[in-house]
C-alpha positions, 0 to 999 in steps of 0.5 A, spaced: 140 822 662 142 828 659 138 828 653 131 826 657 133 833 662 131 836 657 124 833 655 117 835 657 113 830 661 110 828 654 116 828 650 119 824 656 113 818 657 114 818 648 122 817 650 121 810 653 115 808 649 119 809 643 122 801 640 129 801 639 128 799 630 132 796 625 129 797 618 130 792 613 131 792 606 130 799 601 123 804 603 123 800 609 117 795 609 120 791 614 122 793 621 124 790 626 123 792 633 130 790 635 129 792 644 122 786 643 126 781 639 133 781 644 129 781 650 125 776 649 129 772 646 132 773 653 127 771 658 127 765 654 133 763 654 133 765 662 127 761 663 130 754 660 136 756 664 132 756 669 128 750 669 134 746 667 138 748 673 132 745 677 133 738 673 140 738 673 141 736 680 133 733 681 132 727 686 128 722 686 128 723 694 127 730 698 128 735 692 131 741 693 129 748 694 128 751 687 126 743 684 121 744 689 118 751 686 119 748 680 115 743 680 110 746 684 110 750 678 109 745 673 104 741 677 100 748 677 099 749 669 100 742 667 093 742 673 090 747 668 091 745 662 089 737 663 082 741 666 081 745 661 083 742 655 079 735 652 083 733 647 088 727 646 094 731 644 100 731 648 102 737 647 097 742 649 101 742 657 108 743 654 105 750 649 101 751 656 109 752 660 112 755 654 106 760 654 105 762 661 113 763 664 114 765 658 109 771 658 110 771 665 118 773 665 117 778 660 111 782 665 116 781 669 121 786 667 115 791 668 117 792 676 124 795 673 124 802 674 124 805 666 131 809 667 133 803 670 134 800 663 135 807 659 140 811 662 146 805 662 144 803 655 145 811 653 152 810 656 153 806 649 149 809 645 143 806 645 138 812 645 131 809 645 130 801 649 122 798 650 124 794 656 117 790 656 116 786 650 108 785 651 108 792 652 109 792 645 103 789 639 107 786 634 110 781 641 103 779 643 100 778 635 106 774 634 104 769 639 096 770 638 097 768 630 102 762 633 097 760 638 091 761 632 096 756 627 096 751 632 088 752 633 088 751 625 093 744 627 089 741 632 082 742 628 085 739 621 088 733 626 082 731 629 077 732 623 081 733 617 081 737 611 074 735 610 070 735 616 074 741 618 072 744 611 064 741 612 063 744 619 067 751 617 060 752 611 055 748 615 056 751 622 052 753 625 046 754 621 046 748 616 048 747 608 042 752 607 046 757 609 053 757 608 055 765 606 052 766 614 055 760 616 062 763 613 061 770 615 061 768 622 067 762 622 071 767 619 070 773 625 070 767 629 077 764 628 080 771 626 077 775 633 080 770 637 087 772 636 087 778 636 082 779 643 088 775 646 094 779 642 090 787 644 088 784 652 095 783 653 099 788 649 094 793 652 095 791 660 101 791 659 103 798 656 096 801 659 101 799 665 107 802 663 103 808 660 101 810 668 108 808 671 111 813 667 106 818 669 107 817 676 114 818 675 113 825 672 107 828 675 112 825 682 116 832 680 123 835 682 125 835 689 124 831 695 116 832 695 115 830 688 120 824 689 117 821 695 110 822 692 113 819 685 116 813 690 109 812 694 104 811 688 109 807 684 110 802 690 102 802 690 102 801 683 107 796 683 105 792 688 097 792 684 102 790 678 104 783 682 097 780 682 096 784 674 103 781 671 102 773 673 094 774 671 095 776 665 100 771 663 094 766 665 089 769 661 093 768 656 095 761 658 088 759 658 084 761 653 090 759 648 088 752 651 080 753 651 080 755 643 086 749 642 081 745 646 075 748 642 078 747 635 077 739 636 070 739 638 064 738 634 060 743 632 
């Protein structure tokens, strides 16, 4: 890419963690990270497709490759959440599903060398494009404060407006303390979102961060390229158990702190 020639290694590493944006509305209050936004609206779409392939040609009998992986898949979180979660809803393993492959496909992308996305889009104008949506804060928050509503669903279900409302003052500590009680709810249920939005977000871009600096410090010359090439296929082959890892993580402990909203103090 022309213009990334003339960039320092800094100005490189800030030239492809730069979001492609899109303001909206006079003074800009509200942008829009445009690169977040399309790609995982992508991964969704690639991993529905996918999913609906598998049962297009189901059979009851001896199924075929992909229904097979499919299947093997699903069984697996459905594993997870029926072990973990504790609660009567029927909707904790399909969350559990849309979660993880969801997350996972958007990890996934990190094994795309950078300039492998940027310089074509360059081609047709397009200057700046973060190709990881979970490298991206405000993707991961998006799906923890999704997670925290349905927490706050869950409990209000199970308990109702007044049990949930009784146990949020008298928790733990009796009627007697209410004002400690609300303290330590409040920072309860708020830090629960955050923790899962800021582990993800900060593995992922923590990850993206070292692969461009292997590409940078890799240098010119034939040397410098085999030695960028050598340490990011290391990295990248420690990235293969990172990536599904933390879309796990996520995965559980959405179902852990689902399950927990319904338990009785």
């Amino acid at each position: 890419m022309a213009v990334e020639q003339e960039l320092t290694p800094t100005g490189y590493i800030q030239h492809h963690l730069q979001n492609l944006t899109a303001p909206i509305g006079e003074g800009a209050f509200w942008t829009l990270h445009l690169d977040t936004l399309i790609t995982s609206v992508l991964m969704g779409l690639l991993i529905v497709f996918s999913f609906w392939m598998a049962t297009r040609r189901a059979t009851a009998g001896v199924p075929g490759k992909w229904q097979a992986f499919v299947e093997i898949c699903l069984e697996f979180v459905d594993r997870q959440a029926k072990d973990t979660y504790h609660g009567s809803s029927k909707l904790v393993t399909p969350i559990a599903i849309t979660l993880f492959f969801w997350i996972l496909m958007m990890n996934l992308i990190k094994m795309i060398p950078a300039d492998f996305i940027a310089v074509p889009l360059t081609w047709v104008g397009v200057h700046y494009w973060k190709p990881v949506p979970t490298a991206d804060v405000n993707a991961t928050l998006g799906m923890s404060i999704s997670v925290f509503f349905l927490m706050l669903f869950f409990a209000l279900r199970s308990k109702g407006l007044g049990g949930f409302t009784k146990e949020f003052l008298t928790a733990p500590f009796g009627k007697w303390m209410v004002p400690f009680n609300l303290i330590l709810n409040i920072v309860e249920w708020v830090s629960k979102p955050i923790s899962l939005a800021m582990r993800l977000f900060g593995n992922m871009f923590g990850g993206e961060i070292v692969f461009l600096l292997i590409w940078v410090l890799g240098g010119a010359g034939i040397i410098g390229a085999f030695a960028g090439g050598l340490f990011g296929l290391g990295w990248m082959l420690f990235h293969l158990l990172v990536i599904p890892l933390q879309a796990f993580i996520f995965m559980m402990l959405s179902i852990v702190y689902l399950s927990l909203s319904e338990d009785t103090h």
